[in-house]
N, CA, C and O atoms as a MOPAC input file, in Angstrom:
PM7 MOZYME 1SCF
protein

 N    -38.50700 1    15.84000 1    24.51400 1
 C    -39.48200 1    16.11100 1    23.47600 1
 C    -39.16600 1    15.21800 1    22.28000 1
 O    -38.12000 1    15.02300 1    21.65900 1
 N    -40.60200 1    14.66200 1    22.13500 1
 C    -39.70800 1    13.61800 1    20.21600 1
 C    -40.90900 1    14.06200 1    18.98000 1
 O    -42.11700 1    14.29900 1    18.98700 1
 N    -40.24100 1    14.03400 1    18.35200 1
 C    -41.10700 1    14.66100 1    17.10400 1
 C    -42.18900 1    13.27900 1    16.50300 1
 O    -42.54200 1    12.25400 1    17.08600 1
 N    -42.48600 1    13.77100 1    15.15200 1
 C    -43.30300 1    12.38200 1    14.71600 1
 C    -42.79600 1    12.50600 1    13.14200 1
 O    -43.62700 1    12.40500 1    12.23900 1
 N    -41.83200 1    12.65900 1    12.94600 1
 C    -40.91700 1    12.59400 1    11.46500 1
 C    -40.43200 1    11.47800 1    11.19700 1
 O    -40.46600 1    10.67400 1    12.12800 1
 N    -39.95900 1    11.11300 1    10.18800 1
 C    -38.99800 1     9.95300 1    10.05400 1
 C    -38.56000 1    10.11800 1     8.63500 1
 O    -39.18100 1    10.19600 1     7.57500 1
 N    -36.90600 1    10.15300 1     9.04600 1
 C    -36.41600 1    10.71900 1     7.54100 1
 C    -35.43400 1     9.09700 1     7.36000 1
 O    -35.24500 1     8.10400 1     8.06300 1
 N    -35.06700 1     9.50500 1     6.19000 1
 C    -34.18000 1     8.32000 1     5.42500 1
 C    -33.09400 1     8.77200 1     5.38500 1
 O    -32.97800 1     9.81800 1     4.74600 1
 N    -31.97000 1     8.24000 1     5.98100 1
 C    -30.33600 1     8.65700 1     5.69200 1
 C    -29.35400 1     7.83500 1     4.58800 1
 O    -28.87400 1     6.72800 1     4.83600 1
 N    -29.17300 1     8.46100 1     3.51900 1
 C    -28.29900 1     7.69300 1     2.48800 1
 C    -27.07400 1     7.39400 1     2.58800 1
 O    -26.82200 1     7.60300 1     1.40200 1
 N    -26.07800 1     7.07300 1     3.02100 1
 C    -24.67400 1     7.61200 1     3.42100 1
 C    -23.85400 1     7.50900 1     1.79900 1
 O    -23.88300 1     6.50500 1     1.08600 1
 N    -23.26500 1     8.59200 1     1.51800 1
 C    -23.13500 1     8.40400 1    -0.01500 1
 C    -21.26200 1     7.88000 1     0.46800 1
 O    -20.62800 1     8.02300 1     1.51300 1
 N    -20.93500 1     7.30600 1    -0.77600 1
 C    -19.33900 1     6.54500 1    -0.99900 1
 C    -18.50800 1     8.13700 1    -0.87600 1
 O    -18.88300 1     9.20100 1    -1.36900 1
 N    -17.37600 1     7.89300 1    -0.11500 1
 C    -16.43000 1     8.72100 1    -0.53000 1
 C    -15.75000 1     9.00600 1    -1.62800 1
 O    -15.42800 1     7.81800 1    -1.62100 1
 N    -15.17100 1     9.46400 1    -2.64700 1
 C    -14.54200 1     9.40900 1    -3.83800 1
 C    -13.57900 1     9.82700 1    -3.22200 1
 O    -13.46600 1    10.56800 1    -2.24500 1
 N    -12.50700 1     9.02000 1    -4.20100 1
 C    -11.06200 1     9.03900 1    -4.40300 1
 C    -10.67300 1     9.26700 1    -5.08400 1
 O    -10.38400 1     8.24500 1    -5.70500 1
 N    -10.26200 1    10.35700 1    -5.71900 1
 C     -9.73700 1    10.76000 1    -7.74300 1
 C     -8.87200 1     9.76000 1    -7.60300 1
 O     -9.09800 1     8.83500 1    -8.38300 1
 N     -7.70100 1     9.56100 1    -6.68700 1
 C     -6.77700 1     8.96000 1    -7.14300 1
 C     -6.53500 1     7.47500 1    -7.03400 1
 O     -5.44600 1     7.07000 1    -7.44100 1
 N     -7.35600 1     6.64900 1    -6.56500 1
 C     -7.22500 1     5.28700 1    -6.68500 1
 C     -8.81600 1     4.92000 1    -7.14100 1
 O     -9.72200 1     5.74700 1    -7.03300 1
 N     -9.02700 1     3.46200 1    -7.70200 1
 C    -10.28600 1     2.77800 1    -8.19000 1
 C    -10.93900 1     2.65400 1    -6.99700 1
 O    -10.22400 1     2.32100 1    -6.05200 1
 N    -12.26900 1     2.85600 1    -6.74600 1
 C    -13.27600 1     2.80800 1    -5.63700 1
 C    -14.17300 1     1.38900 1    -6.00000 1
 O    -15.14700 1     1.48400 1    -6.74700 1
 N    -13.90000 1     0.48800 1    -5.60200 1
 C    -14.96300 1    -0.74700 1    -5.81200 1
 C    -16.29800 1    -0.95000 1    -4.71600 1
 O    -17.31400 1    -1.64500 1    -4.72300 1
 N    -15.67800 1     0.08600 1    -3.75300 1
 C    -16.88600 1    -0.03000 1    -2.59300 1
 C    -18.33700 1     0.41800 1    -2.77300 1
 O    -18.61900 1     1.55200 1    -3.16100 1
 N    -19.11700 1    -0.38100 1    -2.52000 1
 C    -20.80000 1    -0.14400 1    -2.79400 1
 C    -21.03500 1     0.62200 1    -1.30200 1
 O    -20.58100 1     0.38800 1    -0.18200 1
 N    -21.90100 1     1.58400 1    -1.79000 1
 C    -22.83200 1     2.47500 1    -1.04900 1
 C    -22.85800 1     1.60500 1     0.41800 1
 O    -23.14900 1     0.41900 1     0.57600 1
 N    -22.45100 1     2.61200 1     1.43300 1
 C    -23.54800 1     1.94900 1     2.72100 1
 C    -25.00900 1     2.03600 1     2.98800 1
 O    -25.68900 1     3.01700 1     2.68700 1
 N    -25.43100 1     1.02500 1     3.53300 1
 C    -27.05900 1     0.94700 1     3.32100 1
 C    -27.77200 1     1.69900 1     3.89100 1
 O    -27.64100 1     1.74200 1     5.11400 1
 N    -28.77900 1     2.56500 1     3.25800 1
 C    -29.63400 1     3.55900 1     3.87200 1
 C    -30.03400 1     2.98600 1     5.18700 1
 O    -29.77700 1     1.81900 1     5.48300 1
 N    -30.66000 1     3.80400 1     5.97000 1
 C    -31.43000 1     3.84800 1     7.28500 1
 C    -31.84700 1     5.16200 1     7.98600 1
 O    -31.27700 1     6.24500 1     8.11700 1
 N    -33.41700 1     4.53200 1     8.51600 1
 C    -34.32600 1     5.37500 1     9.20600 1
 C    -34.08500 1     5.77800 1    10.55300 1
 O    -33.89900 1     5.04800 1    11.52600 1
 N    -34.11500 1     7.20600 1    10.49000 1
 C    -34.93000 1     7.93500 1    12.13600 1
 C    -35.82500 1     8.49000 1    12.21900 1
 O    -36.14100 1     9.56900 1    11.71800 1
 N    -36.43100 1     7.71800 1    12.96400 1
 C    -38.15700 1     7.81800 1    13.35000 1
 C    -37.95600 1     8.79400 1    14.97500 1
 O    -37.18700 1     8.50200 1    15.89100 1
 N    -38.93400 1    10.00300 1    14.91100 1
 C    -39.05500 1    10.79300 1    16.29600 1
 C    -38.47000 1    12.06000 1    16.04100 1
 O    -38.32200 1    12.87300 1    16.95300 1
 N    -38.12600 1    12.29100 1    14.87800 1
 C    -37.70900 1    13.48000 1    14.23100 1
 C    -38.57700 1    14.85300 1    14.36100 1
 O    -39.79100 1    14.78800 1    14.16500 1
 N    -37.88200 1    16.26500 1    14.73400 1
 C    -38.74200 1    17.38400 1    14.75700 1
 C    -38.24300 1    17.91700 1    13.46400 1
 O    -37.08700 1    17.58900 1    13.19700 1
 N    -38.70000 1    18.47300 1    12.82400 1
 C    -38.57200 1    19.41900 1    11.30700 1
 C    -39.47200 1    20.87400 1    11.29700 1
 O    -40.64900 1    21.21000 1    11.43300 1
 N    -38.27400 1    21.45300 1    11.07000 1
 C    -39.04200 1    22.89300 1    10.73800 1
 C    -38.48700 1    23.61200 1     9.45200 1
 O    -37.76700 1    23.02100 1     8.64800 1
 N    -38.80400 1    24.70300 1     9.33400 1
 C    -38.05900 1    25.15900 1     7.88800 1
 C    -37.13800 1    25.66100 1     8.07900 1
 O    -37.12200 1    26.11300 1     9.22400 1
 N    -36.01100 1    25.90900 1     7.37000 1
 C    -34.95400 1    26.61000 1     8.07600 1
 C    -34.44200 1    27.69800 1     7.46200 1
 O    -33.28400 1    28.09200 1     7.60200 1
 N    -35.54200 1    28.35600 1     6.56600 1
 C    -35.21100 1    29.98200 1     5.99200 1
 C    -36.48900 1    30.55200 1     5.76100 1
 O    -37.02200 1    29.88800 1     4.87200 1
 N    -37.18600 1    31.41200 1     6.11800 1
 C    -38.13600 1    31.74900 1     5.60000 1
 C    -38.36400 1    33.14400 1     5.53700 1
 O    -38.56800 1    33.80500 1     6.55500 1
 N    -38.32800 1    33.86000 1     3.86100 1
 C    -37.95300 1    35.36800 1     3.94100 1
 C    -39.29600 1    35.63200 1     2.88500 1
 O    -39.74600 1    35.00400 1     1.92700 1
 N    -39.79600 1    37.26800 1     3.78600 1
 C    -40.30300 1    37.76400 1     2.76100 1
 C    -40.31800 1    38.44000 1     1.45500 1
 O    -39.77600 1    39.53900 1     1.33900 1
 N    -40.63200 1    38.12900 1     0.91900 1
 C    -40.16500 1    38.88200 1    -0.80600 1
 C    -41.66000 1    39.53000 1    -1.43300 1
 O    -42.78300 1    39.02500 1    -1.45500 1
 N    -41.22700 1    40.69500 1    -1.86200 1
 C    -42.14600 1    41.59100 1    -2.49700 1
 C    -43.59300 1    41.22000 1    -1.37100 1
 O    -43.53200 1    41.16900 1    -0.14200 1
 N    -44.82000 1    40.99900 1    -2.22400 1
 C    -45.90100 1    41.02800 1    -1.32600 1
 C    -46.13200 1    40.09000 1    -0.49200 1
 O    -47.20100 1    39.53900 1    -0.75400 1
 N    -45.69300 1    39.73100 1     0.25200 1
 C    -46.05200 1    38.45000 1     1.55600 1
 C    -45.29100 1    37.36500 1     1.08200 1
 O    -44.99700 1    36.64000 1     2.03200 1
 N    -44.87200 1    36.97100 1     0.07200 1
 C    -44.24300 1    35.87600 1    -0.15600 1
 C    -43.25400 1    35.51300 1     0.38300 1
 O    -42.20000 1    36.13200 1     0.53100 1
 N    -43.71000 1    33.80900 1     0.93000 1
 C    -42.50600 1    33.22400 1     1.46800 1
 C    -41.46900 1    32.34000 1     1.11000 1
 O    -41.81000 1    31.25500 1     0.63800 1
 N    -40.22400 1    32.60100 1     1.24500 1
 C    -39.63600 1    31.25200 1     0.34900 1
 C    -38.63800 1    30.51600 1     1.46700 1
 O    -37.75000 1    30.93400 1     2.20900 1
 N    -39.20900 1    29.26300 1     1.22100 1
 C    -38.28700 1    28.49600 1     2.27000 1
 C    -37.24100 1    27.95800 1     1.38800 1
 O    -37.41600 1    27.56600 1     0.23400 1
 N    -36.13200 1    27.97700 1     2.04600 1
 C    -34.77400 1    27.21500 1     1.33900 1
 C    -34.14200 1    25.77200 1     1.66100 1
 O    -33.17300 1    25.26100 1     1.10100 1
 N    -35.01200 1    25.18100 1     2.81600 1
 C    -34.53600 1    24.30000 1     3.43900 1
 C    -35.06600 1    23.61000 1     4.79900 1
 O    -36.11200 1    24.01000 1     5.31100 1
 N    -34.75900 1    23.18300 1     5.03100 1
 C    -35.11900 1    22.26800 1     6.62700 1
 C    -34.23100 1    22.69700 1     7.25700 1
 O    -33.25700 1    23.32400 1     6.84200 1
 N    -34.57200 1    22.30100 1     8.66000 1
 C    -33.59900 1    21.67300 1     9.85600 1
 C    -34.40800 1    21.06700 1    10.30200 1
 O    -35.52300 1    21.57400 1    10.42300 1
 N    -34.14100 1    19.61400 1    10.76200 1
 C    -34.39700 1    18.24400 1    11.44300 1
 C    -33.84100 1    18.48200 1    12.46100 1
 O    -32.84000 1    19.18200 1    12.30900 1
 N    -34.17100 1    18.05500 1    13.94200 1
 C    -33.59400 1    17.85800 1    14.96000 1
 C    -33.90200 1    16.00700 1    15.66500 1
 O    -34.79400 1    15.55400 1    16.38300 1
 N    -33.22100 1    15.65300 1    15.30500 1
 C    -33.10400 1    14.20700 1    15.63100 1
 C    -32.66900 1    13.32400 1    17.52100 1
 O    -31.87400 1    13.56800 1    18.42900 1
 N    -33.36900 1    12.65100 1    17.34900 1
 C    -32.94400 1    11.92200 1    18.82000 1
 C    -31.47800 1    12.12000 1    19.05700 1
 O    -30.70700 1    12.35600 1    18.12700 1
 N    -31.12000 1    12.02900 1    20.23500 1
 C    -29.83800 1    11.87200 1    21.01500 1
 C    -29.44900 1    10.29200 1    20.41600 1
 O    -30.36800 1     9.49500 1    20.23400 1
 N    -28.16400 1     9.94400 1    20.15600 1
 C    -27.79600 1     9.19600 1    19.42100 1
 C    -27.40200 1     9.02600 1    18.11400 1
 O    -26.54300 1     8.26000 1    17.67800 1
 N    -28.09200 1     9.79600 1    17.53400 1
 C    -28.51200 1     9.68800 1    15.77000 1
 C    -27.71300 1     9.86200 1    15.64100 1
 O    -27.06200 1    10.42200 1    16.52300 1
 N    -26.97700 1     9.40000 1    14.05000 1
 C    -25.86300 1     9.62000 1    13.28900 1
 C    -26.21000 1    10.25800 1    12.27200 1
 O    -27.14800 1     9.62700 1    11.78400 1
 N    -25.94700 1    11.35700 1    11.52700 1
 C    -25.86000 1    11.67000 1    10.10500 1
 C    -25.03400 1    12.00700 1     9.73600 1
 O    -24.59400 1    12.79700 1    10.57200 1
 N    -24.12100 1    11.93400 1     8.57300 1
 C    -22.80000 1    12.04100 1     8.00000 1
 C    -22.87300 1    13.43400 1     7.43700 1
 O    -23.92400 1    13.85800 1     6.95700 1
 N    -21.94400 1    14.04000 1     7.47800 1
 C    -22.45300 1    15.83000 1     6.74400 1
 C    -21.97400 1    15.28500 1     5.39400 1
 O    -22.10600 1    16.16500 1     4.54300 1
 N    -21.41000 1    14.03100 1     4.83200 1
 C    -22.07000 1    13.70000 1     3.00800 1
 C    -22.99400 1    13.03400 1     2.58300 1
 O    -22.94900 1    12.66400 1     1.40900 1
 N    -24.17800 1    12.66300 1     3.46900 1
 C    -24.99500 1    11.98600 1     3.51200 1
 C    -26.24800 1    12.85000 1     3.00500 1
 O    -26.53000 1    13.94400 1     3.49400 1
 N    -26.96500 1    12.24000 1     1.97400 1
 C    -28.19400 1    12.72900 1     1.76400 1
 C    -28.87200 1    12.11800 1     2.14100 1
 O    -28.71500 1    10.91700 1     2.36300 1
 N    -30.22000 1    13.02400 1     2.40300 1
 C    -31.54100 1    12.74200 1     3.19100 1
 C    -32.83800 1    12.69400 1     2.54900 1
 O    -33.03900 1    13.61400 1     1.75600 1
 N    -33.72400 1    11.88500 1     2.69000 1
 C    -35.00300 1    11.80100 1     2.24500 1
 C    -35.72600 1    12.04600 1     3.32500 1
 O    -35.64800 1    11.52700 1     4.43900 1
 N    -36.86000 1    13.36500 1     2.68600 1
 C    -37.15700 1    13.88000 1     4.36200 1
 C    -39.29600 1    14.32000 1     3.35100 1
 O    -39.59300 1    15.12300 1     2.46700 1
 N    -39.94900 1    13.55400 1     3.94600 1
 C    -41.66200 1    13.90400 1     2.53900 1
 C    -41.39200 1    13.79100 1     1.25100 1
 O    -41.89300 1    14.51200 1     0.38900 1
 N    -40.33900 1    12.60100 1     0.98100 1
 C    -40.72200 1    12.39200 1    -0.28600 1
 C    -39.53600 1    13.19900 1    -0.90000 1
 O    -39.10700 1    12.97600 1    -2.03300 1
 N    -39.05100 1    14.13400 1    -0.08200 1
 C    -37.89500 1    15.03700 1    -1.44300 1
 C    -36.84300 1    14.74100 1    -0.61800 1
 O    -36.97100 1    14.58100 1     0.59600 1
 N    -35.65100 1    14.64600 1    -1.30700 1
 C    -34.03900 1    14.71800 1    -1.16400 1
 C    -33.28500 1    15.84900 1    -1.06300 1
 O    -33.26900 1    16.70700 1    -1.94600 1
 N    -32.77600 1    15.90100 1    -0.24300 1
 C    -31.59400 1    16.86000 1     0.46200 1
 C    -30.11700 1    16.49600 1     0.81400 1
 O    -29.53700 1    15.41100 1     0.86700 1
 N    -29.73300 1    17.71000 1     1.02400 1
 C    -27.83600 1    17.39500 1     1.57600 1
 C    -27.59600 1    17.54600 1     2.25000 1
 O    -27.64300 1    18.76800 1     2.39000 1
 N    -27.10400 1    16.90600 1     3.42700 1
 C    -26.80400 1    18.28000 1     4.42800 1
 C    -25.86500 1    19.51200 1     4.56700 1
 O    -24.71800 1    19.29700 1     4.17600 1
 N    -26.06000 1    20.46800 1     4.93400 1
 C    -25.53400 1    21.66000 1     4.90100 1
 C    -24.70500 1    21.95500 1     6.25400 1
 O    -25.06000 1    22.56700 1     7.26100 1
 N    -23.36300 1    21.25800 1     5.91600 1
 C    -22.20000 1    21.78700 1     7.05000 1
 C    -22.09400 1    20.74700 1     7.88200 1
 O    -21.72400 1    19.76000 1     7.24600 1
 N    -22.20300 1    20.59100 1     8.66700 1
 C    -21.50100 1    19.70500 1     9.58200 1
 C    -22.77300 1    19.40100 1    10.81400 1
 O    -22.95300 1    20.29900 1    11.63700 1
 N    -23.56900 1    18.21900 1    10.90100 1
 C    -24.59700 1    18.25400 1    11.93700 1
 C    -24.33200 1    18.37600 1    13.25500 1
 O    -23.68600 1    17.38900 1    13.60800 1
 N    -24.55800 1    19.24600 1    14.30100 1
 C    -24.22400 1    19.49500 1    15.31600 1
 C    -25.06500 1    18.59200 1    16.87400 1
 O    -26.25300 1    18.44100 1    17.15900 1
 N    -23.96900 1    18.22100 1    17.48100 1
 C    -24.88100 1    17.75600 1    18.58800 1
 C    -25.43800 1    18.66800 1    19.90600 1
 O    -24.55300 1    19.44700 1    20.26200 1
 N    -26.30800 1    18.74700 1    20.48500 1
 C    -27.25400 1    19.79600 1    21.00400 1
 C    -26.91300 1    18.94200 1    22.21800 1
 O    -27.01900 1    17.71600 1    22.19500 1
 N    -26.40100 1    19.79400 1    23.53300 1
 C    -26.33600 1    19.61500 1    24.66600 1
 C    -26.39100 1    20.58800 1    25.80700 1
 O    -25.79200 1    21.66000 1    25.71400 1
 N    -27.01400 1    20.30100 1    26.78300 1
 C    -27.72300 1    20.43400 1    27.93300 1
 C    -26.92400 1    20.23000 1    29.49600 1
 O    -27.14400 1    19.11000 1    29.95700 1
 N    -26.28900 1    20.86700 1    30.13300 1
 C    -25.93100 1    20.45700 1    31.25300 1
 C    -25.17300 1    19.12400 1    30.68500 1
 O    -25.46600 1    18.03900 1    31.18700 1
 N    -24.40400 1    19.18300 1    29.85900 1
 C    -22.81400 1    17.71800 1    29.68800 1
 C    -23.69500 1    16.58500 1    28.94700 1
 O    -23.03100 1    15.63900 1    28.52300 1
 N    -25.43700 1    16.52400 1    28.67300 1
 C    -26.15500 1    15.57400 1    28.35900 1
 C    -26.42000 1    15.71100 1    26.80100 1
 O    -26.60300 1    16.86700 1    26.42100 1
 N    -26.45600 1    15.01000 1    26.12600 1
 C    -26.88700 1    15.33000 1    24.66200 1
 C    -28.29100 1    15.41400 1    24.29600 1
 O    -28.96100 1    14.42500 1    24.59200 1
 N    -28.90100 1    16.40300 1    23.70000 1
 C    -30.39900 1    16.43600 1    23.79500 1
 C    -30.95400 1    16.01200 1    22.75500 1
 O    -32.12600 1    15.63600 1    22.74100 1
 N    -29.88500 1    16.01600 1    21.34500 1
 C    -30.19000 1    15.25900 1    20.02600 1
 C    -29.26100 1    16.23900 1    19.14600 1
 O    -28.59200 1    17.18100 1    19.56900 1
 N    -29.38100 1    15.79900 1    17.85100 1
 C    -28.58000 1    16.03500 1    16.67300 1
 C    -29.36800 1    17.45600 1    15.56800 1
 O    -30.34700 1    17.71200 1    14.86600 1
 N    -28.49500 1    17.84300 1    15.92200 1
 C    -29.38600 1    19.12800 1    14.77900 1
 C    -28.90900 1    18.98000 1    13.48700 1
 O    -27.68100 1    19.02900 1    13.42100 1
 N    -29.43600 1    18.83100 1    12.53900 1
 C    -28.94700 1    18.48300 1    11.00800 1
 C    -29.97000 1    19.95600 1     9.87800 1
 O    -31.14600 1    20.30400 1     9.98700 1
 N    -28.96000 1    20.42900 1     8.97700 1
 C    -29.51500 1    21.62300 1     8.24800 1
 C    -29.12900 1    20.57000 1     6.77200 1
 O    -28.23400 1    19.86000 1     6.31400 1
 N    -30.54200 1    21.08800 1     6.46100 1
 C    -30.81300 1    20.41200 1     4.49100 1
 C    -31.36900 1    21.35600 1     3.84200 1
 O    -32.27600 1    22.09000 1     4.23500 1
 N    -30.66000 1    21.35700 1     2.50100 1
 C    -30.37200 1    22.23800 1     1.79200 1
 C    -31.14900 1    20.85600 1     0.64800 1
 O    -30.84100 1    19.67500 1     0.81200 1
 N    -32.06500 1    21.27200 1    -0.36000 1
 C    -32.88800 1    20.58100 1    -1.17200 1
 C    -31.92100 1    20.44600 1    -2.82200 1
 O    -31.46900 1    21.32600 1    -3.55400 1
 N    -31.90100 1    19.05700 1    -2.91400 1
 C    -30.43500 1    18.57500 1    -3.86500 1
 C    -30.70600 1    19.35800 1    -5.12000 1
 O    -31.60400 1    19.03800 1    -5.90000 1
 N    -29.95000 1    20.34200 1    -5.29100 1
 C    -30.61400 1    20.87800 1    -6.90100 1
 C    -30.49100 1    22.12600 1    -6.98600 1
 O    -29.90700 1    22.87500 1    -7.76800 1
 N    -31.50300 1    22.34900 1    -5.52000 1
 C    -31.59500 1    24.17100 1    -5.64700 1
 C    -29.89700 1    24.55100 1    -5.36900 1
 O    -28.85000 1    23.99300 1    -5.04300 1
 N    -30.55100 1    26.20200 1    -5.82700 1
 C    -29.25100 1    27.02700 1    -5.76300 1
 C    -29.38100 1    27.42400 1    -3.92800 1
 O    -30.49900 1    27.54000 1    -3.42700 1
 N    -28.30400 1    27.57100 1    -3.21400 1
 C    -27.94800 1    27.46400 1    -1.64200 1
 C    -27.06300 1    28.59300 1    -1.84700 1
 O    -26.41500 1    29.04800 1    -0.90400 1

């Protein structure tokens, strides 16, 4: 199954408190075939829904760094924990990644 998403992966610099970091950012890049759904959705008082986040499920292969932020319609996210790879009988079926929207309270 492939989705029709395509998010942007930022890979952000590691920090080092304790030594000077001269290293520039690694360069963003796209995955195209992406499925996205929401990944909280609770009711509150009269019908209201509040979503807190995504989950992307990405092609078999994909890389995302769990410090890597994501551009996923225009808005930016983090990922939340560690992206897991999804497998099937020993085969990998793709990458499950949870985003948490840069800002809000999580």
């Amino acid at each position: 199954m492939r989705g029709s998403e395509t998010i942007t992966v930022k890979p952000q610099v590691k920090v080092d408190r304790l030594r000077d970091s001269t290293a520039a950012a690694p360069a963003s890049y796209t995955i195209a075939g992406c499925i996205v759904w929401p990944r909280s959705a609770q009711e509150e008082g009269k019908g209201w829904v509040q979503i807190d986040g995504q989950n992307v499920f990405c092609p078999p292969g994909s890389v995302v760094p769990a410090t890597a932020r994501v551009v996923l319609r225009g808005e930016e996210y983090e990922v939340d924990g560690t992206p897991g790879d999804y497998q099937m009988h020993g085969r990998s079926k793709g990458l499950l990644v949870v985003l948490v929207r840069v800002g809000s309270a999580a």
